[in-house]
N, C-alpha and C positions, 0 to 999 in steps of 0.2 A: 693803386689809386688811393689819395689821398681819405681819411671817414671824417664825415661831415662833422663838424664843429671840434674836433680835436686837434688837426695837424694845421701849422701853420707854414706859409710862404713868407719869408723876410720877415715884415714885421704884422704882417696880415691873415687872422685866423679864418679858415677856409670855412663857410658856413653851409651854401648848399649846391650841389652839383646842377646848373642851369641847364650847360649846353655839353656834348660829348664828339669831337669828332676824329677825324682817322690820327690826327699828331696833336689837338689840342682839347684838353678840359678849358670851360668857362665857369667859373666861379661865384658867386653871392659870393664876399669877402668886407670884414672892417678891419681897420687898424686897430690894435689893440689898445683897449682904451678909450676906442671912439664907437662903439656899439651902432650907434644912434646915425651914424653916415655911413652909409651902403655902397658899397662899390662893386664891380664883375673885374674878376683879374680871367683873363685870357693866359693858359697854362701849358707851358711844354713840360709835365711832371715830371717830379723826383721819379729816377727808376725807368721815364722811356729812354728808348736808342732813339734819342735825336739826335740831328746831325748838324754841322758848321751852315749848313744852307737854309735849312729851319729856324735857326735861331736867325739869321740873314732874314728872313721872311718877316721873323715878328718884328723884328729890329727897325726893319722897312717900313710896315704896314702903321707905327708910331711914328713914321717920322713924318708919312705923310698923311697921317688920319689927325694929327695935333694943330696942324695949322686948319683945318676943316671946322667952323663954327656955322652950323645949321642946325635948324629945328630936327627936320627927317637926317640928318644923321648922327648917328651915335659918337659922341662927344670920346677922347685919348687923350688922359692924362700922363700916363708916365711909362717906362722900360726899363725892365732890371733884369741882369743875370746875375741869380745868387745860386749856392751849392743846393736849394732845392728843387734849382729849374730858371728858365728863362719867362719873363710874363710880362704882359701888356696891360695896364689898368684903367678902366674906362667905365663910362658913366654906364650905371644901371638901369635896365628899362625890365623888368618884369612882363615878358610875353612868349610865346610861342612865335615860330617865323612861320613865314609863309605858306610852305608846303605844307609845313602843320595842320596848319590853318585849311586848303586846301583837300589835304586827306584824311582830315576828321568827320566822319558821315552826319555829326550832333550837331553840327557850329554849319548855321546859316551865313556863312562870311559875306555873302556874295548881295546882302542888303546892303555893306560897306565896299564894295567892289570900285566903286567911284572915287572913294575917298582914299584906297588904298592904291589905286593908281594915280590921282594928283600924290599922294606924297613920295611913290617912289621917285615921281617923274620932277619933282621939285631937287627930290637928291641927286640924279644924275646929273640935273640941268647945272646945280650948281658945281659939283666935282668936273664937271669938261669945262666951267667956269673958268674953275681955276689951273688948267691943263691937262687935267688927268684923263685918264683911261682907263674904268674899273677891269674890264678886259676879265669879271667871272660873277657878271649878271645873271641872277636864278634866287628864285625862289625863296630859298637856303637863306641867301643873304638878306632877306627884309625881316625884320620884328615888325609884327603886327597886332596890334591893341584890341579890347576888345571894342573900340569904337571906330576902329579903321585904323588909327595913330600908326604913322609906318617909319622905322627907321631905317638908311641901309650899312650894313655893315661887313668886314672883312677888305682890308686894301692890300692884301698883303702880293696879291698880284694886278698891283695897278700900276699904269707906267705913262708917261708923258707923252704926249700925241708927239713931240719931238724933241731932241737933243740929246745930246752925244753920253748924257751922264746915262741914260738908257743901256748902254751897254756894261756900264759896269757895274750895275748892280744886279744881286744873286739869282739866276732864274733867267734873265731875261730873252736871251739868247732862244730858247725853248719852247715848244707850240705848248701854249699852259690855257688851262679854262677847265670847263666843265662840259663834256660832247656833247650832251642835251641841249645847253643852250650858247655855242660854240658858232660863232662866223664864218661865212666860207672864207675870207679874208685871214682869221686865224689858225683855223683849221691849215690851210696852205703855209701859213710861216707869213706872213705877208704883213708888210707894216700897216698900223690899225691905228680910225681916230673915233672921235665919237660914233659913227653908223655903226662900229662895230657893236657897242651897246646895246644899239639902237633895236641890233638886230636880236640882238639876246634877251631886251625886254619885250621885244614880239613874241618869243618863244616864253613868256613867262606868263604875257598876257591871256597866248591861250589855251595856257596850262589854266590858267584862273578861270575859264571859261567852259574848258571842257574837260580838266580833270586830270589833263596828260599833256606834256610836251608834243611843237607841231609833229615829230621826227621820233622813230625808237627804233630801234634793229636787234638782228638777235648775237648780234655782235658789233664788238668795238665799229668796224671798216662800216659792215651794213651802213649804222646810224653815220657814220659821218661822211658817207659816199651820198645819205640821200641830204643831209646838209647842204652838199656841192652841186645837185643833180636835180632833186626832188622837187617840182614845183612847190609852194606853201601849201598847205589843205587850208577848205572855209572853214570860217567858224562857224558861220552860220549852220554847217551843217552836224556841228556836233552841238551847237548852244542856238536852237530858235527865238531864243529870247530876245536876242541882243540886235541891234539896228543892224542895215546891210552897211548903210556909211562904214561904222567903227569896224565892223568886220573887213571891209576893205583897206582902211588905215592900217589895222595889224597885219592885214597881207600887204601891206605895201613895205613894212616893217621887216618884213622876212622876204624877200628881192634877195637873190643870190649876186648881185650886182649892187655898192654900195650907191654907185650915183643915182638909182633909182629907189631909196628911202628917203626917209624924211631926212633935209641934211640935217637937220639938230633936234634937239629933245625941245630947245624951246618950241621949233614950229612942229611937234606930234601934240605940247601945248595948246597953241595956238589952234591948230586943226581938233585937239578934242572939246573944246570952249563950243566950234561949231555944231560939234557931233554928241548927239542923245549916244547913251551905251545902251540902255533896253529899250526895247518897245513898252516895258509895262516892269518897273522898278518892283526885284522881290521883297516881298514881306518882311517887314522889322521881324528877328528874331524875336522870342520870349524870354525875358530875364530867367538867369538861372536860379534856384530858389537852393539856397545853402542846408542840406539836410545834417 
């Protein structure tokens, strides 16, 4: 692994380790020279065993995260393969993401609860806009502010509700996601358009809610048999706070049947304009006071 402020990628010194996951570092990075402009390079490092499909993934995930100009999503500038690695470079947002967020016992998030569901829901809304398929909806993938500010990110298995270039690019062929929050539509192989989302930000919503994904097992098959099988659980009865309405929305979200969700993100929009989320909105956190 690269050490913070000495090693550099191309022409950009690696400043501080943000994010870490199973094939990629994210980086605080500037160009040298430019101190004062902040950038996150996304990293396949010097020294891992990446592979021709990996580098295909980050390759990808610029190609179609660049033409993307929205607020809630995180802005792709550029892609390079150099002898230090392969890397994706893109706008900086300084936050923890959502699970973070989530499973930190200190951080009353859920004062922002509201706000952090209009913005994912503005990101999705616009990515099926413009044909996409994030196809690995969770958690993981939102930065969330500490005033709600939500970004979504990683496209790197996103794919076109249809056309034929679908099949040739790296990955696609292959049931890809995240089993937690995974489609019975996906999970089967099955061609997938927006509900499949739809269905994966049901399973994020009420993780945000109660703590944990609707589904878990004590293995891989468990958790994705009850995917296919398992009625939705309420939320009501893991979060008494929250209205019956919206609790039903998100169970209507998670329909193992896609024709019976909302057909699009605009009308779960739409439909939550109608709907209160608590009965009684938690308490604004306490500013934290810098010791």
């Amino acid at each position: 692994m690269a050490v913070p402020g000495q090693e550099r990628v191309d022409s950009y010194r690696l400043v501080y380790l943000l994010r870490k996951g199973q094939t990629c570092e994210v980086w605080e990075v500037y160009r040298e020279g430019e101190e004062q402009n902040r950038m996150a390079m996304k990293l396949l490092p010097r020294g891992s065993r990446f592979t021709r499909e990996q580098i295909g993934f980050l390759k990808q995930e610029f190609q179609i995260a660049r033409h993307l100009e929205h607020p809630n999503i995180i802005r792709v500038f550029d892609f390079a393969q150099v002898p230090e690695g392969a890397y994706v470079l893109m706008e900086l947002f300084r936050a923890p993401n959502l699970k973070q967020r989530i499973q930190d016992p200190s951080q009353d998030f859920l004062y922002y609860a509201e706000e952090i569901i209009r913005g994912a829901a503005l990101s999705l809304a616009y990515l099926h806009d413009q044909g996409w398929v994030h196809r690995d909806v969770k958690p993981d993938n939102f930065l969330v502010g500490d005033n709600g500010e939500t970004k979504l990110i990683d496209f790197n298995l996103a794919i076109r509700r249809q056309g034929f270039l679908n099949r040739l690019l790296p990955g696609r062929n292959k049931i890809q996601g995240t089993m937690s929050y995974m489609s019975p539509e996906q999970i089967r192989g099955q061609p997938v358009d927006a509900r499949a989302d739809i269905y994966s930000f049901g399973c994020v919503l009420h993780e945000i809610f109660s703590g944990k994904p609707p589904f878990t097992g004590a293995s891989a098959q468990e958790l994705l048999t009850k995917h296919l099988r398992t009625p939705p659980p309420s939320l009501e009865a893991h979060n008494k706070s929250v209205q019956p309405a919206f609790a039903k929305l998100v169970q209507q979200m998670l329909a193992k049947d896609p024709a019976k969700r909302p057909e699009s993100v605009r009308e779960f929009q739409d439909r939550l304009l109608q709907t209160q989320v608590f009965r009684e909105r938690p308490k604004r956190p306490e500013p934290q006071v810098e010791k």
